[in-house]
TITOR-524108 format. One record per residue (C-alpha): x, y, z. Coordinates in Angstrom, 2 decimals, decimal comma, padded with zeros to 5 digits. Layout:
PT        u        v        w
PT        X        Y        Z
...
% end
This chain:
PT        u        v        w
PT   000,00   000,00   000,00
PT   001,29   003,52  -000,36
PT   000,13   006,89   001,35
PT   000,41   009,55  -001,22
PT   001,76   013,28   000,14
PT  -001,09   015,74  -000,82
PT  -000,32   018,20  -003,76
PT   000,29   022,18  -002,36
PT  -002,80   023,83  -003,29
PT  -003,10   025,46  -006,43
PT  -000,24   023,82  -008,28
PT  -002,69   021,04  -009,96
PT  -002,49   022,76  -013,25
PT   001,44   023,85  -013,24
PT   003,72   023,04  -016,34
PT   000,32   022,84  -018,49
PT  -000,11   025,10  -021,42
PT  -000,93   028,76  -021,07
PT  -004,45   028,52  -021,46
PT  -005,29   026,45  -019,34
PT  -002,90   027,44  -016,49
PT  -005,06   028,57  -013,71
PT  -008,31   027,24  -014,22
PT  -008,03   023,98  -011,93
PT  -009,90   025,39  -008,42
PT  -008,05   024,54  -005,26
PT  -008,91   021,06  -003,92
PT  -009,18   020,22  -000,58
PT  -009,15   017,36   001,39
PT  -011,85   015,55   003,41
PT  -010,70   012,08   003,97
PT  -012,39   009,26   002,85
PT  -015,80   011,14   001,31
PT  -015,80   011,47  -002,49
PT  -013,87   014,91  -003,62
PT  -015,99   016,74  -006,70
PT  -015,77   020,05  -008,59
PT  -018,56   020,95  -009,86
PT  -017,78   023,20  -013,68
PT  -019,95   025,91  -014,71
PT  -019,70   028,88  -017,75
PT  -020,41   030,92  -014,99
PT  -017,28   030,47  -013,10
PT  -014,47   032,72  -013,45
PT  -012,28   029,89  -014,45
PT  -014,28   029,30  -017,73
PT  -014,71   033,22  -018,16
PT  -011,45   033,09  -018,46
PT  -011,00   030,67  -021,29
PT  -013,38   032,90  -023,31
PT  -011,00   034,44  -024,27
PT  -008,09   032,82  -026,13
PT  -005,08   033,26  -026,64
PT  -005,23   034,07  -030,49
PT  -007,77   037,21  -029,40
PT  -010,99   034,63  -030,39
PT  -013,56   035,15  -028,30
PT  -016,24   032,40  -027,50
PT  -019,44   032,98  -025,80
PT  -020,93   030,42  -023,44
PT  -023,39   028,13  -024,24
PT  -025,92   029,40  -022,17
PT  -026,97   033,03  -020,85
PT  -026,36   033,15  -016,99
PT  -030,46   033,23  -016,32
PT  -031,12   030,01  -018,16
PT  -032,19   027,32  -016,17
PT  -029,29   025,05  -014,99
PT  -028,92   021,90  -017,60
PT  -029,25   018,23  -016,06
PT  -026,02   017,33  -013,90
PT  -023,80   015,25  -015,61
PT  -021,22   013,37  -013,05
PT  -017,89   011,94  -014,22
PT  -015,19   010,06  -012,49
PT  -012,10   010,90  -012,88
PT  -011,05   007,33  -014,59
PT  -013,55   008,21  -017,37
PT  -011,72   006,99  -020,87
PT  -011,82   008,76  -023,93
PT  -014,70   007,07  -025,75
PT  -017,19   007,68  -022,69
PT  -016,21   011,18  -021,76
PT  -016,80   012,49  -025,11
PT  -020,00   010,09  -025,20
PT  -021,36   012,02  -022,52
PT  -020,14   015,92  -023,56
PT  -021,60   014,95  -026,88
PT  -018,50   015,26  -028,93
PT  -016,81   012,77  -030,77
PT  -013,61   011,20  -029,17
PT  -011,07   013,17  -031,72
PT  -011,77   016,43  -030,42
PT  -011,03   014,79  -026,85
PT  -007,81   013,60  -027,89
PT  -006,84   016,93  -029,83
PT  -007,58   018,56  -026,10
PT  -005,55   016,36  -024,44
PT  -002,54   016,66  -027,35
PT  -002,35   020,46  -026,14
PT  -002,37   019,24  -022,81
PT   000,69   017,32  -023,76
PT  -001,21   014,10  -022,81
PT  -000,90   011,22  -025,43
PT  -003,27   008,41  -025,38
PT  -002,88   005,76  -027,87
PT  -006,71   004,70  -028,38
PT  -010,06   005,84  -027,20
PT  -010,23   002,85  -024,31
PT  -007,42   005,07  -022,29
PT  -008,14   006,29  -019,55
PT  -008,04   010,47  -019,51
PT  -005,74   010,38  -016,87
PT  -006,88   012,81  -013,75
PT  -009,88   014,11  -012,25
PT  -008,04   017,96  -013,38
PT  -007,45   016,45  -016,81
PT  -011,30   015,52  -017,28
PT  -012,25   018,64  -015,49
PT  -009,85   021,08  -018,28
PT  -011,25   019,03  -021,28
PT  -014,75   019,61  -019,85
PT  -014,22   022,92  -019,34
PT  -012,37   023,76  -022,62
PT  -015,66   022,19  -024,68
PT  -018,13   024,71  -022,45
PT  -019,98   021,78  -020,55
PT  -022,40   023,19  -017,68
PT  -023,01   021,50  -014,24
PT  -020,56   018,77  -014,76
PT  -019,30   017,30  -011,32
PT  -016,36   015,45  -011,28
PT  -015,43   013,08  -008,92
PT  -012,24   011,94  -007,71
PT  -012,09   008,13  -007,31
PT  -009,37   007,89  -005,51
PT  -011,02   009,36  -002,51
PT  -014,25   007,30  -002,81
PT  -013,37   004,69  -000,21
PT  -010,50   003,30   001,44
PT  -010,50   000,26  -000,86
PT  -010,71   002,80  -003,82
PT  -007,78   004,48  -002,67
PT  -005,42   001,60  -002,75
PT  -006,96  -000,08  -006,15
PT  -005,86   003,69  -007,61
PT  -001,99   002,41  -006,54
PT  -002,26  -000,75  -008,11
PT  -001,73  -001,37  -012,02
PT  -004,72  -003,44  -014,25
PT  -003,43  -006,80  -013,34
PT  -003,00  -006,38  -009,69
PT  -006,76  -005,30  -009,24
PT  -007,74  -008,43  -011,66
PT  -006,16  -010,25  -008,92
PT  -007,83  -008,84  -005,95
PT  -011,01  -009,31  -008,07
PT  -010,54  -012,85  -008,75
PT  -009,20  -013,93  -005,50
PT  -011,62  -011,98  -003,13
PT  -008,47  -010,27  -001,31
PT  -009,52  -006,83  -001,19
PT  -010,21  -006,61   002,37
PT  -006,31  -007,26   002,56
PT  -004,70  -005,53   005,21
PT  -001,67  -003,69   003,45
PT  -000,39  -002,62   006,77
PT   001,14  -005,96   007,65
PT   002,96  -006,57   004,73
PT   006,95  -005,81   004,57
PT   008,09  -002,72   002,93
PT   008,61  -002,39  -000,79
PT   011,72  -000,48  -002,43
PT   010,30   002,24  -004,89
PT   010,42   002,51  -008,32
PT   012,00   005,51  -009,96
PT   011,88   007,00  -013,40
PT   013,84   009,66  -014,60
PT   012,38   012,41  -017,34
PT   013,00   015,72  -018,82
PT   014,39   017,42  -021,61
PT   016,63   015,87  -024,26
PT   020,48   016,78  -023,62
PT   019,42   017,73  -019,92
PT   021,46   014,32  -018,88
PT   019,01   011,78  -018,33
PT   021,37   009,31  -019,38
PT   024,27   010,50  -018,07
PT   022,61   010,62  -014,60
PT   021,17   006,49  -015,29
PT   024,85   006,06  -016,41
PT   026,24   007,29  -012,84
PT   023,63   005,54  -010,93
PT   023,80   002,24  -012,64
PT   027,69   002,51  -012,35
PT   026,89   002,72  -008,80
PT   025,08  -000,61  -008,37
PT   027,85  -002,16  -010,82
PT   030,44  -001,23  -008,38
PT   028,49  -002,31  -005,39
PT   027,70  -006,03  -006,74
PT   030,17  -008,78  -007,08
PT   033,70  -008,07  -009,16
PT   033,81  -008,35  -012,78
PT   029,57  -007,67  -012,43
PT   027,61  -006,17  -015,22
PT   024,14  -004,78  -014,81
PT   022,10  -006,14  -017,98
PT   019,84  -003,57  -019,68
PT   016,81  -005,41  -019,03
PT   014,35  -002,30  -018,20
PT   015,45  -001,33  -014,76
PT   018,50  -001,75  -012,26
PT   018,64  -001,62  -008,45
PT   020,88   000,93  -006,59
PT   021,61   000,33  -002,90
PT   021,77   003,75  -000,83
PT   024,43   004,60   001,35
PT   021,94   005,03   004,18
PT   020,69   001,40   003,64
PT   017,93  -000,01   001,62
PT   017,65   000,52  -001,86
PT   015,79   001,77  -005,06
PT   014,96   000,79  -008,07
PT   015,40   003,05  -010,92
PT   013,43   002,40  -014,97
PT   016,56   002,07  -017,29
PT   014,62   004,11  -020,17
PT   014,33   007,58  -019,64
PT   011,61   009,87  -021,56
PT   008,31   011,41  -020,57
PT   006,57   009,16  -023,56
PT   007,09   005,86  -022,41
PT   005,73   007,05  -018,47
PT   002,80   008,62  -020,35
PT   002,10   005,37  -022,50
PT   002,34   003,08  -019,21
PT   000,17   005,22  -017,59
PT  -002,61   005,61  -019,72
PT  -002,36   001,48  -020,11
PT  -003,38   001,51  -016,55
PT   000,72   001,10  -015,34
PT   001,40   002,35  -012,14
PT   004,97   001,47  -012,62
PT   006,57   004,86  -011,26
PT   006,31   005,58  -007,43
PT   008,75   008,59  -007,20
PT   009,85   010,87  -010,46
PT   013,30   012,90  -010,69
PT   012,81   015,85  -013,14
PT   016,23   016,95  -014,66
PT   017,33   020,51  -015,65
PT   020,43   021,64  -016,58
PT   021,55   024,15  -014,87
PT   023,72   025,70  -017,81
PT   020,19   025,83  -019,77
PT   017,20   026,37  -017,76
PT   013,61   025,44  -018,53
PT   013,09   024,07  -022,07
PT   009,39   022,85  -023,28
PT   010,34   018,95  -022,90
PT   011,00   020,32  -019,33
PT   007,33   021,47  -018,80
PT   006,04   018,36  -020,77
PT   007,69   015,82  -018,58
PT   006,43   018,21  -015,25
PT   002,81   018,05  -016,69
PT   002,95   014,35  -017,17
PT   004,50   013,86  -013,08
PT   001,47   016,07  -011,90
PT  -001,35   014,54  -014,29
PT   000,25   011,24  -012,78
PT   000,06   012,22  -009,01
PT   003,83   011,29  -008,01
PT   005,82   012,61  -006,02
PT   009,36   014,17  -007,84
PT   012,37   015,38  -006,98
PT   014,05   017,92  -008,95
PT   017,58   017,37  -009,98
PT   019,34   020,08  -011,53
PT   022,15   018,59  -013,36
PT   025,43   019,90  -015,43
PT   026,96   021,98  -012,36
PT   030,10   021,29  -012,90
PT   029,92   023,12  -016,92
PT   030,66   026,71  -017,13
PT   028,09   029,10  -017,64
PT   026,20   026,76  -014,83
PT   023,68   028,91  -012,92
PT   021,32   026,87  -010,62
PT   019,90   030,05  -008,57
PT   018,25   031,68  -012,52
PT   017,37   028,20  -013,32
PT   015,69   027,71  -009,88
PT   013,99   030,50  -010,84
PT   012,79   029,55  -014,03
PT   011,29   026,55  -012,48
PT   009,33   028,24  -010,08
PT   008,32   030,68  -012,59
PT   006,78   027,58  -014,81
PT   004,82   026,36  -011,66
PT   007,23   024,13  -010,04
PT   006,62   024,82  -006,02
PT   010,01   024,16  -004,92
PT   011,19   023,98  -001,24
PT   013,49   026,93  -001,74
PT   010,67   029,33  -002,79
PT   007,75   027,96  -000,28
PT   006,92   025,06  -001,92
PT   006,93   021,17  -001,47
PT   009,43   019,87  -004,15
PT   013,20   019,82  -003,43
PT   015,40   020,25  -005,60
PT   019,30   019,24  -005,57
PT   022,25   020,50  -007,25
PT   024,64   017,43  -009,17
PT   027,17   016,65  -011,56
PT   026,35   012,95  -013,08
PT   030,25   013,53  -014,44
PT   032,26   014,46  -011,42
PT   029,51   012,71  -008,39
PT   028,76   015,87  -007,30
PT   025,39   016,09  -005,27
PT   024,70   012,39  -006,03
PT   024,42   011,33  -002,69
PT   022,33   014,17  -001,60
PT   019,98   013,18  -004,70
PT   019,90   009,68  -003,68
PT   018,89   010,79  -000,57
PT   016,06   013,43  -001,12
PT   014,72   010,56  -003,31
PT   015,29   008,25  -000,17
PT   013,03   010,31   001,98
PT   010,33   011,01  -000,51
PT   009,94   006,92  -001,06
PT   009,72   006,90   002,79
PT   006,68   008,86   002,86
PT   005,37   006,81   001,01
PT   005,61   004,13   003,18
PT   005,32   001,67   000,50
PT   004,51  -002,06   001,52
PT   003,88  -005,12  -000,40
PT   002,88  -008,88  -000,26
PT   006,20  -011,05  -001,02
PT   004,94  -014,38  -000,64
PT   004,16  -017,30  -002,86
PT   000,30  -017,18  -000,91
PT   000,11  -013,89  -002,62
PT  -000,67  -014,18  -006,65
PT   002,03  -012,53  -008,82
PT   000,98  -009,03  -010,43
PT   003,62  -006,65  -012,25
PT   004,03  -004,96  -015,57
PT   005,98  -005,87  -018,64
PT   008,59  -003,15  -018,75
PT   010,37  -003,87  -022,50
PT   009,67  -006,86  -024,86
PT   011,77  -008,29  -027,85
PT   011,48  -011,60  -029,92
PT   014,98  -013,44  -029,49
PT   015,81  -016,51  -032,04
PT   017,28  -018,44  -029,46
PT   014,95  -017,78  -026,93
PT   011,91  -016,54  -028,20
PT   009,77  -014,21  -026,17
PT   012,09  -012,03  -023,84
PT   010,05  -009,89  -021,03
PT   011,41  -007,71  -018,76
PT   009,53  -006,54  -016,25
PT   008,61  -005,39  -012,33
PT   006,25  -007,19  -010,08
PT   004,13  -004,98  -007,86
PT   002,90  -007,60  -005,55
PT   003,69  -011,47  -004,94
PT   006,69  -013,88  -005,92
PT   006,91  -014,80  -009,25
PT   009,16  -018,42  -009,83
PT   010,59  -020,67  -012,40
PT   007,52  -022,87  -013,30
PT   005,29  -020,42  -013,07
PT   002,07  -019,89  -015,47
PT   002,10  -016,56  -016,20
PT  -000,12  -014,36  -018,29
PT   001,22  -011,67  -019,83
PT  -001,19  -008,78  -021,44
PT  -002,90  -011,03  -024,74
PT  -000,34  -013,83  -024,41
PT   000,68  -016,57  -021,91
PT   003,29  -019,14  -021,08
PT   005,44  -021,19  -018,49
PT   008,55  -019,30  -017,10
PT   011,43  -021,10  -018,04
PT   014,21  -018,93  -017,40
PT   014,27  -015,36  -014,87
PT   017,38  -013,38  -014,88
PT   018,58  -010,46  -012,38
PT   019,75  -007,45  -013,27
PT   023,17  -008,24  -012,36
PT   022,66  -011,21  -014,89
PT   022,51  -013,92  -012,40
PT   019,88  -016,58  -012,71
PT   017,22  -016,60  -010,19
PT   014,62  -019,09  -008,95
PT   012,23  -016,88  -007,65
PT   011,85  -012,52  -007,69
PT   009,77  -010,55  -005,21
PT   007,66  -006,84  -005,36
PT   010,26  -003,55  -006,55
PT   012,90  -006,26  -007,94
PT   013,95  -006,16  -012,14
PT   013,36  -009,33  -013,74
PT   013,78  -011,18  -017,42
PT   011,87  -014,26  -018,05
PT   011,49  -016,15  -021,11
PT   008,79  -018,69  -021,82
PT   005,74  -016,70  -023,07
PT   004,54  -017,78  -026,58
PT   004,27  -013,90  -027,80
PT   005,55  -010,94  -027,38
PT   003,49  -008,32  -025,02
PT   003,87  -004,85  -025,16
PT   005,37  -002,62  -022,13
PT   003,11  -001,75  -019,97
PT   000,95  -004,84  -020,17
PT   000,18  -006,59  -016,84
PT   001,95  -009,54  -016,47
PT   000,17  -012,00  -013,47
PT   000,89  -015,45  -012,42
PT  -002,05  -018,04  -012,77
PT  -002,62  -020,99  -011,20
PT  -002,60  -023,22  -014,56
PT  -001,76  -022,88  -018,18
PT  -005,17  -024,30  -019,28
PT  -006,41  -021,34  -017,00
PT  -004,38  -018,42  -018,68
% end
């Protein structure tokens, strides 16, 4: 289970574009009841996206003495196809919404993404009374399904486990992805930690690219960071119902400042709801300025720590170590907040994600992936998004064979009959005639 830090009020809509800056309403927080905002062309957030930015001007659809239209309620899970079902629009002009938004979504089955996302593309069309509400705050059940990924909640379905008690399971190492602009030193930065967990494994090791790679921390316990940086892939997972990422690091260089990949890969962490740490990278090149660049970020709706807000941000060179520790450990105490737990036991069915897939001649269908709850084990059925197989092989990171992997811990198995596509769920079964 995980217990998610609330987001600073009035920083739901930061890093979007300009026109829709500013219109999400501050939300608050009342435990376990079911949050809604309720939009209206008589608010001043939709007065204010009558007028656009190229000088058009658009009048609402209704005067303000008309009588108020049926309510139409939403939750904030609604995909593409219905929310544009029940706006009466067709699902393109959803999808060119969201494209400004700099949200992808690959068919009209996504999921939108956020109760602020639904409420913006609501909003931009001119709907009246439309209440949306927030599922993850529904019911206490509700709240942890929202953690879990497509497969996991297929197996709380089938298995009648969701009165689980998440509370008594053992802790479970968070997942980190790394995103921001291109030439910001993503790489470099997954090049310095990864030579980190190299050095900290057995001589002569080498960390396989197989997706992700574990780095211990020099304050104990560990984390696990995705190998493949870039905004795209965390949006794609996402929107295939992925909750892969538990903590984000945004990277700007401080020689360059805030770039539009920059605000993309912000928009995406927020739309998600994880928490982030900023890392502001290249210190160590001349011209390096991290002060103007802090400012920058605060300026694009970042609410860092140093100017009042919630989000630290740390200072390193990925070339010369500088700051790494200090970034390994802001990242340690956000992924304690968390306070992420997980079932590791073979009671508990299997449930992860395919992270990459590739067809291999000698060993057909190679899947790398992360399980979110369970032990997964040679001899395993396993069913893996449309396809399914016995595990025949799993593989470590460090390249060492394994027998059996737990929650948090980077995996390649061979054995499927297909190949799935990252982000699928990937779930162990209790028989291959049952997959």
């Amino acid at each position: 289970g995980t217990g998610k830090k609330p987001f600073k009020k009035g920083t739901a809509a930061k890093g979007l574009p300009d026109r829709f800056a500013g219109l999400l309403e501050d939300e608050g927080d009342d435990g376990d009841a079911a949050e809604k905002t309720t939009v209206s062309a008589s608010s001043e957030r939709t007065k204010k996206l009558f007028s656009k930015s190229d000088g058009r001007s658009v009048s609402p659809m209704r005067g303000s003495e008309a009588p108020s239209p049926p309510l139409i309620e939403l939750a904030s899970d609604v995909t593409v196809a219905e929310l544009a079902k029940r706006l009466n629009t067709n699902p393109e002009r959803v999808e060119k919404i969201l494209n400004e938004l700099g949200e992808s979504v690959a068919s009209n089955e996504d999921a939108v993404g956020s109760a602020d996302l639904v409420e913006l593309v609501a909003v931009e069309l001119g709907a009246e009374n439309v209440t949306v509400v927030d599922a993850r705050s529904q019911t206490a059940h509700r709240k942890a399904s929202r953690r879990t990924d497509a497969s996991e909640r297929a197996v709380n379905e089938a298995n009648g486990d969701g009165k689980h008690d998440a509370r008594a399971d053992p802790p479970r190492r968070a997942v980190v992805a790394v995103m921001g602009h291109v030439d910001h030193g993503k790489t470099t930065l997954l090049d310095a930690l990864r030579s980190t967990s190299v050095a900290a494994g057995e001589a002569g090791g080498i960390t396989q690219h197989i997706g992700a790679f574990v780095v211990p921390l020099r304050s104990g316990g560990a984390l696990t960071f995705l190998d493949t940086p870039g905004h795209a892939a965390f949006g794609a997972m996402r929107k295939r119902g992925a909750s892969v990422t538990d903590v984000a690091v945004l990277v700007c260089a401080a020689d360059d400042g805030v770039m539009p990949q920059t605000r993309e890969a912000a928009a995406h962490i927020i739309a998600a709801e994880c928490r982030y740490v900023v890392a502001l990278t290249k210190c160590d090149v001349p011209g390096a300025d991290p002060t103007r660049v802090r400012g920058e970020l605060v300026a694009a709706g970042i609410p860092l720590e140093t100017a009042g807000g919630d989000v630290q941000s740390v200072e390193v060179s990925a070339v010369t170590g500088f700051g790494m520790e200090d970034l390994e450990m802001a990242l340690f105490l956000e992924a304690e907040a968390l306070g992420l737990t997980a079932p590791d036991s073979r009671a508990t069915d299997a449930a992860g994600t395919v992270l990459e897939a590739r067809l291999d001649k000698g060993q057909g269908a190679v899947v790398s992936g992360l399980l979110r709850r369970g032990a997964l084990a040679v001899g395993d059925d396993v069913v893996a998004g449309k396809t399914f197989g016995r595990v025949r092989r799993l593989r470590g990171a460090d390249g060492r064979e394994l027998d059996v992997v737990g929650p948090s811990e980077p995996f390649e198995l061979t054995g499927l009959r297909a190949v799935p596509a990252a982000g699928d769920p990937i779930q162990r079964v209790v028989s291959e005639e049952r997959a």
